[in-house]
ZAGU-268928 format. One line per field, with one value per residue: x, y, z of N, C-alpha, C, O in turn. Coordinates in nm, 4 decimals. Each point is the difference from the previous one (the first is absolute). Example, Ala and Ser with C-alpha at 12.3 -4.5 7.8 and 13.67 -1.06 7.14 Angstrom:
! residues 2
n_xx	[1.3190, -0.1386] .
n_yy	[-0.5690, 0.1069] .
n_zz	[0.7800, -0.1385] .
ca_xx	[-0.0890, 0.0820] .
ca_yy	[0.1190, 0.1190] .
ca_zz	[0.0000, 0.0060] .
c_xx	[0.0900, -0.0770] .
c_yy	[0.1200, 0.1090] .
c_zz	[0.0000, 0.0730] .
o_xx	[0.1036, 0.0509] .
o_yy	[-0.0019, 0.1108] .
o_zz	[0.0665, 0.0169] .
***
This chain:
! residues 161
n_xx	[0.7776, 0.2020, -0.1342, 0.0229, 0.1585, -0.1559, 0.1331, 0.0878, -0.1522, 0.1353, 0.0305, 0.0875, -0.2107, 0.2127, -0.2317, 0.0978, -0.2122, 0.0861, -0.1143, -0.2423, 0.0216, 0.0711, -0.0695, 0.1289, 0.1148, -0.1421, 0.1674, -0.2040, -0.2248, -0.0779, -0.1036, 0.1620, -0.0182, 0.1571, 0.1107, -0.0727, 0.1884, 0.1776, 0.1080, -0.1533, 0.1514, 0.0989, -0.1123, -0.0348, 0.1904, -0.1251, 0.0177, 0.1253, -0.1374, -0.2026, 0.1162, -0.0739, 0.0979, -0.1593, -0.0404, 0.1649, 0.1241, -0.1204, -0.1214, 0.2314, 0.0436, -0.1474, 0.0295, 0.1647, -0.0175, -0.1865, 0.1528, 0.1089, -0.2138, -0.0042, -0.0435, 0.0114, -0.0895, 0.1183, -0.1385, 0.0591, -0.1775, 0.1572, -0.1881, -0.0095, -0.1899, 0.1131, 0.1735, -0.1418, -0.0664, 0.0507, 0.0024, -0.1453, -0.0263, -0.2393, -0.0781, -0.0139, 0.0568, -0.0754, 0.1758, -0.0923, 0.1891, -0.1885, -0.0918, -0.0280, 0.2348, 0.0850, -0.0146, -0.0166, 0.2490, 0.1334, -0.0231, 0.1905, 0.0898, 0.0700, -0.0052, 0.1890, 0.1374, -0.0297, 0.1422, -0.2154, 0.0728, -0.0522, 0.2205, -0.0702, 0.0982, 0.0198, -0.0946, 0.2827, 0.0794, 0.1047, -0.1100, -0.1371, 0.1450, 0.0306, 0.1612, 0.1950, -0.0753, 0.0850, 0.1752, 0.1092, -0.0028, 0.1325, -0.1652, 0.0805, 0.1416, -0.1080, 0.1395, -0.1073, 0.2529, -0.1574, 0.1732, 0.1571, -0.0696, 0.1741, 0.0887, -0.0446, 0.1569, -0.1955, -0.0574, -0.2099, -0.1991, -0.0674, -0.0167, -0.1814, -0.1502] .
n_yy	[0.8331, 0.0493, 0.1688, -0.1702, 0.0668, 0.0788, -0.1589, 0.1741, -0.0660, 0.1105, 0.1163, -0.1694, -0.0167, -0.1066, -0.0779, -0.0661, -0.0441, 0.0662, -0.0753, 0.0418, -0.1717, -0.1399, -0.0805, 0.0544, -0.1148, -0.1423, 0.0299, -0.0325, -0.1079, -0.0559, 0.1241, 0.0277, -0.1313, -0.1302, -0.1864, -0.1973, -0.0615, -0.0983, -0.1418, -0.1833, -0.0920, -0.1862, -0.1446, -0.1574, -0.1450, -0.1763, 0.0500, -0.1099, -0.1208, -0.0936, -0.0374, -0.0251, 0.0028, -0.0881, 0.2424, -0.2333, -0.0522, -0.0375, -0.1629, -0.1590, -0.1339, -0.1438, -0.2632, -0.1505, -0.1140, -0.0795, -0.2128, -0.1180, -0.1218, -0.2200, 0.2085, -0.0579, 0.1953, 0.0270, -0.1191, -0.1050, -0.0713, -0.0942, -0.0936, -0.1930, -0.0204, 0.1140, -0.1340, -0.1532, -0.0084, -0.0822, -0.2103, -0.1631, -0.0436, 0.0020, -0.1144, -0.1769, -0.0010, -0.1888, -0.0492, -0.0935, -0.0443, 0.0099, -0.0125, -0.1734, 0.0642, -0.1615, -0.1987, 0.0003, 0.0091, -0.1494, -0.0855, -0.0004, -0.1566, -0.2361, -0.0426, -0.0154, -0.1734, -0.1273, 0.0676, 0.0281, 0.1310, 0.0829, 0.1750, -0.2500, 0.1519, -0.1160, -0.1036, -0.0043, -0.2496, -0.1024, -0.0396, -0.2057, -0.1317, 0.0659, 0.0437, -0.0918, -0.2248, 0.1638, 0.1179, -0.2074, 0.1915, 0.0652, 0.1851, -0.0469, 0.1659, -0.0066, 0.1102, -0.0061, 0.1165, 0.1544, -0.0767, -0.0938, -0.1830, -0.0464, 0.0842, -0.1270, -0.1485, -0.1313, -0.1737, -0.0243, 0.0392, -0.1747, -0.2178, -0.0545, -0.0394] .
n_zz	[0.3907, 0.1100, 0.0578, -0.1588, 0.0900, -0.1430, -0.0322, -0.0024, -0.1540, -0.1208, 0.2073, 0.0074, 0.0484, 0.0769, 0.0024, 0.1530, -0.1052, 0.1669, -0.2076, 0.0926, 0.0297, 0.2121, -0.1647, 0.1670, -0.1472, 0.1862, -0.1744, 0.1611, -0.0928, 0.2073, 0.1531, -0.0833, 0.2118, -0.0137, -0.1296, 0.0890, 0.1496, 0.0037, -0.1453, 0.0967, 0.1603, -0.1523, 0.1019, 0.1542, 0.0758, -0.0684, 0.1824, -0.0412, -0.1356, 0.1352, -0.1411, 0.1972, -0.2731, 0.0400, 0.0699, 0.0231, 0.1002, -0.1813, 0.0197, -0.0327, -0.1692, -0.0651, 0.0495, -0.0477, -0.1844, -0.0860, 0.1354, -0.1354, 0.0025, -0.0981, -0.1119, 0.2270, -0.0358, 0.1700, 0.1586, -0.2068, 0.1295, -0.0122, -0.0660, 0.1341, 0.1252, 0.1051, 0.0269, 0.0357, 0.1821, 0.2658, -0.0585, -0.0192, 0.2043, -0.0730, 0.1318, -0.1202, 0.2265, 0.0483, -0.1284, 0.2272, -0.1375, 0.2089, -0.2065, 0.0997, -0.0215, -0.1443, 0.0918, 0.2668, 0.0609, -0.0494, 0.2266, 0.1490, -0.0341, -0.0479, 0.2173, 0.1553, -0.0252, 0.1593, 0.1661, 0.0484, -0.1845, 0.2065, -0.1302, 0.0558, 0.2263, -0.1600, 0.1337, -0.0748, 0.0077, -0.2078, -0.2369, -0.0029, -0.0298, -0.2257, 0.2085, -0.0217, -0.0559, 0.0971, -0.1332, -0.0513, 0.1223, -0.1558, 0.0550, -0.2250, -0.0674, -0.2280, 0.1463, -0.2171, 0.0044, -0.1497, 0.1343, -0.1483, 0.0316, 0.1249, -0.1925, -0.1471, -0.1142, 0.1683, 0.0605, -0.1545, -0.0632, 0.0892, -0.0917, -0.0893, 0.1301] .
ca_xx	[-0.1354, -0.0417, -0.0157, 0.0950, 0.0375, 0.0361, 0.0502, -0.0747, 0.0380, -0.0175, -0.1488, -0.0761, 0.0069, -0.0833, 0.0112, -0.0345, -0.0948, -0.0769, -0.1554, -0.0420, -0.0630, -0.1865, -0.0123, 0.1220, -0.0395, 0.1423, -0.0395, 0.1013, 0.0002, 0.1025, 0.1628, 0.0654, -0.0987, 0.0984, -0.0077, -0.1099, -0.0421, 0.1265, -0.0895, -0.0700, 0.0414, 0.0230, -0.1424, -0.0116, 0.0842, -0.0195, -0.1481, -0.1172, -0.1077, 0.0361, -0.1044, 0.0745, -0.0549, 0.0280, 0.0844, -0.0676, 0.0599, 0.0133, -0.0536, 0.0823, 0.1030, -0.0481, -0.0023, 0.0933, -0.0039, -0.1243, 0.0317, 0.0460, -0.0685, -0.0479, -0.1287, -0.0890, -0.0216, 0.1572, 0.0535, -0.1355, 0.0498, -0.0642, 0.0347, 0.1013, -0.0349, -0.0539, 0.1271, 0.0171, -0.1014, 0.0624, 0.1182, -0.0818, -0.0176, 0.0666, 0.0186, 0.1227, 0.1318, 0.0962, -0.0101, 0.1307, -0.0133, 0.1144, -0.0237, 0.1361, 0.0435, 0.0083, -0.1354, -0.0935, -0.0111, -0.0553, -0.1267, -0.0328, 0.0672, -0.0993, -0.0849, 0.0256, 0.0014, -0.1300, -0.0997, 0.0089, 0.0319, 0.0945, 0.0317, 0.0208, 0.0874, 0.0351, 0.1451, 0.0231, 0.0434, 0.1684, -0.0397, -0.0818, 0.0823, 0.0945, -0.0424, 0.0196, -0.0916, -0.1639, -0.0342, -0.0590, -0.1354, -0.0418, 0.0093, 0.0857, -0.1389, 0.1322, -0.0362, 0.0826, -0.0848, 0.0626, 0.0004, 0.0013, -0.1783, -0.1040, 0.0722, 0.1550, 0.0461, 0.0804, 0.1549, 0.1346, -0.0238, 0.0843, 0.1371, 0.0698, 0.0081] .
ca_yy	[0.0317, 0.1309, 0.0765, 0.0049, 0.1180, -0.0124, 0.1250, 0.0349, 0.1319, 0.1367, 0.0176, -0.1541, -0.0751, -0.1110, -0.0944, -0.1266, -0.0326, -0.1871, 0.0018, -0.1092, -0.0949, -0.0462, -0.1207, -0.1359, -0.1370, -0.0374, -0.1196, -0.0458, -0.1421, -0.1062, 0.1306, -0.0001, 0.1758, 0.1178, 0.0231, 0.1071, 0.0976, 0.1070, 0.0418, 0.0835, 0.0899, 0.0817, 0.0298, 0.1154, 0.1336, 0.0951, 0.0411, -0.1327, -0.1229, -0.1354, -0.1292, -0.1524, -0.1356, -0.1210, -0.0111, -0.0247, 0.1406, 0.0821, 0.0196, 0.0143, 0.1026, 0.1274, 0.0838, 0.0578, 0.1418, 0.0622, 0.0421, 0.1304, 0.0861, 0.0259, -0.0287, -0.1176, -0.0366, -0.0076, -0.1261, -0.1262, -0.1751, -0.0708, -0.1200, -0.0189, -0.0353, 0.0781, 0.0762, 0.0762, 0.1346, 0.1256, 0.0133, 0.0604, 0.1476, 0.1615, 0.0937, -0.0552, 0.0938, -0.1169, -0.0946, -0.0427, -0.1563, -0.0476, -0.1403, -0.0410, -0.1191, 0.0201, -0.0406, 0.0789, 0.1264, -0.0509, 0.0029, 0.1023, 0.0965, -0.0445, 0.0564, 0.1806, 0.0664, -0.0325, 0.1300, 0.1230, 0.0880, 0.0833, -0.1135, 0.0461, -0.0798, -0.1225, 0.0185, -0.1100, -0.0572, 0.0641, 0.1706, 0.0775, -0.0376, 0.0794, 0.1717, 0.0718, -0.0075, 0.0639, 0.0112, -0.0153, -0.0396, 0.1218, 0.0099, 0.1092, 0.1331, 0.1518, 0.1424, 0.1119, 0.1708, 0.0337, 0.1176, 0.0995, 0.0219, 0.0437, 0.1257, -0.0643, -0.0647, 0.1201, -0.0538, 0.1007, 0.1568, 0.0285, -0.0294, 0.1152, 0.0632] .
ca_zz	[-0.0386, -0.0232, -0.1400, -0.1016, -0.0784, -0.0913, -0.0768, -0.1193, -0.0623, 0.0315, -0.0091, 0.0564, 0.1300, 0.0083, 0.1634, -0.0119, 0.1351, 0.0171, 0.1199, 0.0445, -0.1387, -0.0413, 0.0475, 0.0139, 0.0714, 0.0277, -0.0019, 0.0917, -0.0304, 0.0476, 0.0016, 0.1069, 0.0618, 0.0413, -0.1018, -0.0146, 0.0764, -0.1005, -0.1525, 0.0183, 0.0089, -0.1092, -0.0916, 0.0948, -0.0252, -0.1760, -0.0077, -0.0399, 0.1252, -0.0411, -0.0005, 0.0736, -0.0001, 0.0562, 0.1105, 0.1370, 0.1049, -0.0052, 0.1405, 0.0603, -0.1007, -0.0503, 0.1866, 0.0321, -0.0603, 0.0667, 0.0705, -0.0355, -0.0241, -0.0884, -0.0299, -0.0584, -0.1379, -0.1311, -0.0385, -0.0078, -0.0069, -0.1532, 0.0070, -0.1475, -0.1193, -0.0414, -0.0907, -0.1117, 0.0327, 0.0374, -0.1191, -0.0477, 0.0344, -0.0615, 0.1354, 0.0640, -0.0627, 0.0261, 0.0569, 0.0395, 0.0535, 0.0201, 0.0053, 0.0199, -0.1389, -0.1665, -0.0738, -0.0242, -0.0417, -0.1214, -0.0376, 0.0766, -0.2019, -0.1049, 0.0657, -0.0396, -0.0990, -0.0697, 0.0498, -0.1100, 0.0671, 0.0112, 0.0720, 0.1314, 0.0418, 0.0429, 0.0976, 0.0318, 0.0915, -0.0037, 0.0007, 0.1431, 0.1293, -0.0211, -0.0178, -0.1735, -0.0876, 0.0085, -0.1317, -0.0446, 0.0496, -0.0234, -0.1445, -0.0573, -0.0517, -0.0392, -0.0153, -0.0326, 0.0031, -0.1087, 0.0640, -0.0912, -0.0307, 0.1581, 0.0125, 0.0016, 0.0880, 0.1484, 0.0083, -0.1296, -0.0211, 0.1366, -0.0463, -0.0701, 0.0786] .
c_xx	[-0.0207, 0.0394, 0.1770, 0.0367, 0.0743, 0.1076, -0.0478, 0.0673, 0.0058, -0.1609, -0.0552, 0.0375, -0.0776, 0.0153, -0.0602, -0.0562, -0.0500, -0.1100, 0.0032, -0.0588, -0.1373, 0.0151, 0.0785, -0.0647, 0.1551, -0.0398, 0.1312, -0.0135, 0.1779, 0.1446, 0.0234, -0.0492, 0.1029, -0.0473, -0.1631, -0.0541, 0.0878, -0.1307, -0.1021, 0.0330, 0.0200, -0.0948, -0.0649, 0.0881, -0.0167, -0.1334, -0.0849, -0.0712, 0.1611, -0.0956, 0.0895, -0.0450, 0.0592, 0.1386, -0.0447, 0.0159, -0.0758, -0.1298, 0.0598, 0.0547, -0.1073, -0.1038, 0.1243, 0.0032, -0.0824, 0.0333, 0.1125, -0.0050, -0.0498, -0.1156, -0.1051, -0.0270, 0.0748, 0.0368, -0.1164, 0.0599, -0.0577, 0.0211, 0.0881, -0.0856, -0.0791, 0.0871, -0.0328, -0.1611, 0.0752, 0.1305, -0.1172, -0.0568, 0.0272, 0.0657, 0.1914, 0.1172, 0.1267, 0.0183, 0.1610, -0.0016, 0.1274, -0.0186, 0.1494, -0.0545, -0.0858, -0.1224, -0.0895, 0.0327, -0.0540, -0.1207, -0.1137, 0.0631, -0.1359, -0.1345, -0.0295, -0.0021, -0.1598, -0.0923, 0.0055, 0.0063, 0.1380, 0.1093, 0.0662, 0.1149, 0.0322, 0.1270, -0.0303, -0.0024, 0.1252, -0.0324, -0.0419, 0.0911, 0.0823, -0.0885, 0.0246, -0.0696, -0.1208, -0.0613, -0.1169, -0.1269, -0.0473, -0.0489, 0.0858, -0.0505, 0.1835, -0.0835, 0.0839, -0.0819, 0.1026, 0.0317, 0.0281, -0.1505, -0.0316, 0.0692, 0.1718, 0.0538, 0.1021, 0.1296, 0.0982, -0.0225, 0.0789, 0.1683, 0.0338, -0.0415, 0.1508] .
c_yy	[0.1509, 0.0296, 0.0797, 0.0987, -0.1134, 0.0646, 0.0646, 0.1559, 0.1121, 0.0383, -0.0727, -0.0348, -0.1593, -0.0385, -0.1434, -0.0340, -0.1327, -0.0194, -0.1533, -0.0514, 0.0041, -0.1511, -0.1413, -0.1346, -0.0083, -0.1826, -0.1171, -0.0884, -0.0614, 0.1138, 0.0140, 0.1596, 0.0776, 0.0865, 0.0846, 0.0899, 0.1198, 0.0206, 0.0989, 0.1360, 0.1480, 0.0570, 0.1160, 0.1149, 0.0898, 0.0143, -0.1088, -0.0187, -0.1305, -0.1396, -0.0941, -0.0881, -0.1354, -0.0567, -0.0436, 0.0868, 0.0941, 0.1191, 0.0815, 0.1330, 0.1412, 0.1134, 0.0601, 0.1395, 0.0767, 0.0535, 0.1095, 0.1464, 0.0297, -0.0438, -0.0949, -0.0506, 0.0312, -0.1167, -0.0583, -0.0977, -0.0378, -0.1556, -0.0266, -0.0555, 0.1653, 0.0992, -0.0112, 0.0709, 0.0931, 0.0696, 0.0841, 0.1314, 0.1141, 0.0745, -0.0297, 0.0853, -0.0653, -0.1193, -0.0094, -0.1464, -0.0646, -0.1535, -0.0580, -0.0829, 0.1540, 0.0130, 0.1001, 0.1373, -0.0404, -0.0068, 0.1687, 0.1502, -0.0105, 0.0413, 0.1794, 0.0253, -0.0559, 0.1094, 0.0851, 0.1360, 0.0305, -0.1942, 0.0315, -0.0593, -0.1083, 0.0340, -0.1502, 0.0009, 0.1104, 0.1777, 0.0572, -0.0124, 0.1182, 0.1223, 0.0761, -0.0019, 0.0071, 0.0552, -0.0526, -0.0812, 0.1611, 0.0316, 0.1236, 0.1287, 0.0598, 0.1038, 0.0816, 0.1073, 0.0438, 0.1147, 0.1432, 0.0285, 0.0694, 0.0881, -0.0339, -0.0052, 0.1325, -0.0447, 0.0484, 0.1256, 0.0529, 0.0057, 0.1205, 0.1732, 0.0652] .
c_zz	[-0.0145, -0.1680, -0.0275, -0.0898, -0.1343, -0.1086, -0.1311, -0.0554, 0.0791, -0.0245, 0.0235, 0.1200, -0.0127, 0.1221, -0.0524, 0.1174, 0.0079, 0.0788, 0.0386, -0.1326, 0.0615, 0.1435, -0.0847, -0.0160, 0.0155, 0.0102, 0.0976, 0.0102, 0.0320, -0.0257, 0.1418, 0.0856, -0.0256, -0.1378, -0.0291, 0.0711, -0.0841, -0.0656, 0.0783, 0.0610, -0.0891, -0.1048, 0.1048, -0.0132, -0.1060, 0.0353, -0.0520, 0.0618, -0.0629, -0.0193, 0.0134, -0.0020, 0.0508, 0.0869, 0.0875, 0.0599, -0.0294, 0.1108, 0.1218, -0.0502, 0.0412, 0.1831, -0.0014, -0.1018, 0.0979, 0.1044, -0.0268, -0.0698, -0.1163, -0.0136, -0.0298, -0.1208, -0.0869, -0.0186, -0.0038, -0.0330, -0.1281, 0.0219, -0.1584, -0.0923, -0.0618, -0.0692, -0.1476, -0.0662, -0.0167, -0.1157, -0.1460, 0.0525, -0.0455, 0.0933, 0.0323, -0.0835, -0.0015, 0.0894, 0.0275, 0.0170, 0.0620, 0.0631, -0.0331, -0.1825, -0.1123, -0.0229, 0.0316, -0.0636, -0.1842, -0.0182, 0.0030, -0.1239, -0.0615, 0.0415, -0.0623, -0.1502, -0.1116, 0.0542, -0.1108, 0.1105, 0.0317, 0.0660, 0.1180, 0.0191, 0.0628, 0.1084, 0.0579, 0.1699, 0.0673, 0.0811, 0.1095, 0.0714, -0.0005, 0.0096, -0.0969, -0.0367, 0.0872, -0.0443, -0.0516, 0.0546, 0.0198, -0.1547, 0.0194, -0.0009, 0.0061, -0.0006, -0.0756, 0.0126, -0.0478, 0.0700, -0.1113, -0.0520, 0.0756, 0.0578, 0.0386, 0.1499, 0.0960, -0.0240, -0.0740, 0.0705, 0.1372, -0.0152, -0.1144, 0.0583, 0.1122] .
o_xx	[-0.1011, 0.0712, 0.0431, -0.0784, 0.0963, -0.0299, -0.0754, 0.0850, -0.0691, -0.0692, -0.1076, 0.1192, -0.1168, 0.1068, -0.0719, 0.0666, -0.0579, -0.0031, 0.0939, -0.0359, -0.0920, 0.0391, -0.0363, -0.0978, 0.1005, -0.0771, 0.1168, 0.1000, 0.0900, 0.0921, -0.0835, -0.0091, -0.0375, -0.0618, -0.0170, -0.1002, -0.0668, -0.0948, 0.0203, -0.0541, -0.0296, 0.0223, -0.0070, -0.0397, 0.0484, -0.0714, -0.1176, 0.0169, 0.1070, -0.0952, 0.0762, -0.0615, 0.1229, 0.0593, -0.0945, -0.0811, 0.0196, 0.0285, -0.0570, -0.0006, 0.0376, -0.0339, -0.0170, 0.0101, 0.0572, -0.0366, -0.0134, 0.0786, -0.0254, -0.0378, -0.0488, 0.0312, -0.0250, 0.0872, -0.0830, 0.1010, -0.1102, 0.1120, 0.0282, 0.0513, -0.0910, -0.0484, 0.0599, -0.0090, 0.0203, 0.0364, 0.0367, -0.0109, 0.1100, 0.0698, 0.0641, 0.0134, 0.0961, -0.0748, 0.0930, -0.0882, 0.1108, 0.0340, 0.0710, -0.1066, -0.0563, -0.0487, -0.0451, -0.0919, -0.0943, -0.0524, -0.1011, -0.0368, -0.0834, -0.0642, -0.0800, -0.0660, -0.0270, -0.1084, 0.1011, -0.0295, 0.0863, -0.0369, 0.0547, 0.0302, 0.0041, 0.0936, -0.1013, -0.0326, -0.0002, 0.0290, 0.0358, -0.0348, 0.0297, -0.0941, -0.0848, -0.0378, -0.0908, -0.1200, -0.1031, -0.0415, -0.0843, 0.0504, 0.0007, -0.1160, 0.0880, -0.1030, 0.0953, -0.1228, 0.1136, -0.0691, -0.0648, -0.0173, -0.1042, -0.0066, 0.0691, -0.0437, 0.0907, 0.0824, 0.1171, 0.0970, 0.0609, 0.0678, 0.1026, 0.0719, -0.0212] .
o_yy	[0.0417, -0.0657, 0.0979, 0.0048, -0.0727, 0.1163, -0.0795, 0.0737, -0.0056, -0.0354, 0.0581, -0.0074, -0.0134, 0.0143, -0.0081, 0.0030, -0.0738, 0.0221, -0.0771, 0.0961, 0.0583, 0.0080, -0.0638, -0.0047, 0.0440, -0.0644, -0.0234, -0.0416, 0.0063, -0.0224, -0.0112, 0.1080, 0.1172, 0.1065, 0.1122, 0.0663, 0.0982, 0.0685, 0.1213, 0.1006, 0.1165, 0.0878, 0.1175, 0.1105, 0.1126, -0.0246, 0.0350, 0.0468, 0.0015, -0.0196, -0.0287, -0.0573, 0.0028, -0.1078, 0.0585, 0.0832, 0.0853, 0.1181, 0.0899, 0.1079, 0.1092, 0.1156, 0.1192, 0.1092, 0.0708, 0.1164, 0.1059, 0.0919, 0.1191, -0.1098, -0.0141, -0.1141, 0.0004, -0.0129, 0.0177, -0.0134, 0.0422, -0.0217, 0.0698, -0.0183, -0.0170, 0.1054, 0.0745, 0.0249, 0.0733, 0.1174, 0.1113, 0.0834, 0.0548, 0.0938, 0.0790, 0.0271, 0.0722, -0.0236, 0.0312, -0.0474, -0.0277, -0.0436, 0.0745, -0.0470, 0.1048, 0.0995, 0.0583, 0.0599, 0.0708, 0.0330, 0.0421, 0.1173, 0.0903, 0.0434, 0.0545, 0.0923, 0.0494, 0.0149, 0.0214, -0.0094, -0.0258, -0.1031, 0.1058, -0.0928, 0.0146, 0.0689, -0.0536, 0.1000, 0.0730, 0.0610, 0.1069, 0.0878, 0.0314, 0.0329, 0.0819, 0.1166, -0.0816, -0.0107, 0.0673, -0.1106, 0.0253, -0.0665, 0.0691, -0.0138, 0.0183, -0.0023, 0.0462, 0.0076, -0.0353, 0.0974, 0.1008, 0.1158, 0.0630, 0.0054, 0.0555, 0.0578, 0.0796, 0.0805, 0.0293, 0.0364, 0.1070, 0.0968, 0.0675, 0.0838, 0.0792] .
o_zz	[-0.0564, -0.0760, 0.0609, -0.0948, 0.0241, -0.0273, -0.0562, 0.0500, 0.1017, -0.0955, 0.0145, 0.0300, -0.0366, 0.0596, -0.0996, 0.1035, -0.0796, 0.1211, -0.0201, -0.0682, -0.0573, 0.1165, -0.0989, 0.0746, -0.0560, 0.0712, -0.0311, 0.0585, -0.0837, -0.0785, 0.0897, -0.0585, -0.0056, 0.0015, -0.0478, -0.0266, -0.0327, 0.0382, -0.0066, -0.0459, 0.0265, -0.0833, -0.0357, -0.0371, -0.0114, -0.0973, 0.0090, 0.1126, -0.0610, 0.0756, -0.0924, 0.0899, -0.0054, 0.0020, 0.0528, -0.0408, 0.0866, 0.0198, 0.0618, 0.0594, 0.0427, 0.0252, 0.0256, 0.0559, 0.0828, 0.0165, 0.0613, -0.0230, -0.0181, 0.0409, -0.1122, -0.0340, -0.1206, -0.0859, 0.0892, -0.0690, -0.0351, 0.0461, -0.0974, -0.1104, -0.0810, -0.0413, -0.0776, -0.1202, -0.0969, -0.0062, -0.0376, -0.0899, 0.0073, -0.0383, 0.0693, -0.1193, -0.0265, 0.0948, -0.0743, 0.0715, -0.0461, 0.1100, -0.0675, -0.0397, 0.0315, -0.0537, -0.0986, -0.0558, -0.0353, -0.1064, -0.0563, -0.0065, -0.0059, -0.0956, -0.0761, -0.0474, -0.1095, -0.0565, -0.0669, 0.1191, -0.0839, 0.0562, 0.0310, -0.0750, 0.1221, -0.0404, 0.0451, 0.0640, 0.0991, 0.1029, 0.0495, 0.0790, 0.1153, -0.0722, -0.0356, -0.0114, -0.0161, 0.0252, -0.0015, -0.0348, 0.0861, -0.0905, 0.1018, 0.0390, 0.0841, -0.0675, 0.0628, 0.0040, 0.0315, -0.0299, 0.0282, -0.0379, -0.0181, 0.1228, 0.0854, 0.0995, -0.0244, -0.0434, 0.0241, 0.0664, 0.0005, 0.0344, 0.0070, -0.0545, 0.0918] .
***
């Protein structure tokens, strides 16, 4: 999650930064706690809230975050008949599903992509379980700086010195 030295031209500096998106549904209807306790985990680790829809557990799931110290209202319970409100929301920056089988991440595509506006990330079942891809419960921000614009590059003027 820290900020990335990119490679690039002479005179250019790039970093690659990764923020928090916003607020997560995490869609958990009949998943297994381990599995959604990971996923949520990982939406937190990227700075997110979360919306925990229709996890039994999830009451449980979310005293134990609290007890380790995260912020009360970084996690809301959502019942399951209310996912697809919450899937319509201008406010929503993605969705993780880790409803077990095919069918809801499908429904849960067709949903997103009938939203007008910005598109958002879908992160599978598979995805949330793997620390590699925490990624992508972050948004992207390239910073270039034209360091030759801005009185050329220390690095050359020192070396040829």
């Amino acid at each position: 999650m820290a900020d990335r030295s990119l490679p690039g031209p002479t005179g250019e500096s790039n970093t690659l930064r990764l923020h928090a998106r916003g607020v997560f549904a995490l869609l958990a209807q009949g998943a297994d706690d381990r599995e959604t306790a990971n996923a949520t985990a990982c939406a937190l680790v990227a700075g997110n809230s979360v919306a925990l829809v229709g996890a039994a557990t999830g009451d449980a799931l979310r005293t134990r975050f609290v007890a380790a110290g995260v912020p009360a209202d970084a996690i809301e319970l959502q019942a399951a008949d209310g996912a697809g409100a919450l899937l319509a929301h201008p406010s929503l920056s993605g969705v993780c599903v880790v409803t077990p089988g095919t069918l809801a991440i499908r429904a849960v595509a067709r949903a997103l992509a009938a939203r007008s506006g910005a598109i958002l990330p879908l992160i599978s079942r598979a995805e949330a379980q793997r620390p590699d891809r925490l990624w992508r419960f972050c948004a992207e921000q390239t910073l270039t700086i034209n360091t030759a614009a801005a009185g050329g590059n220390a690095e050359l003027l020192a070396a040829a010195g």
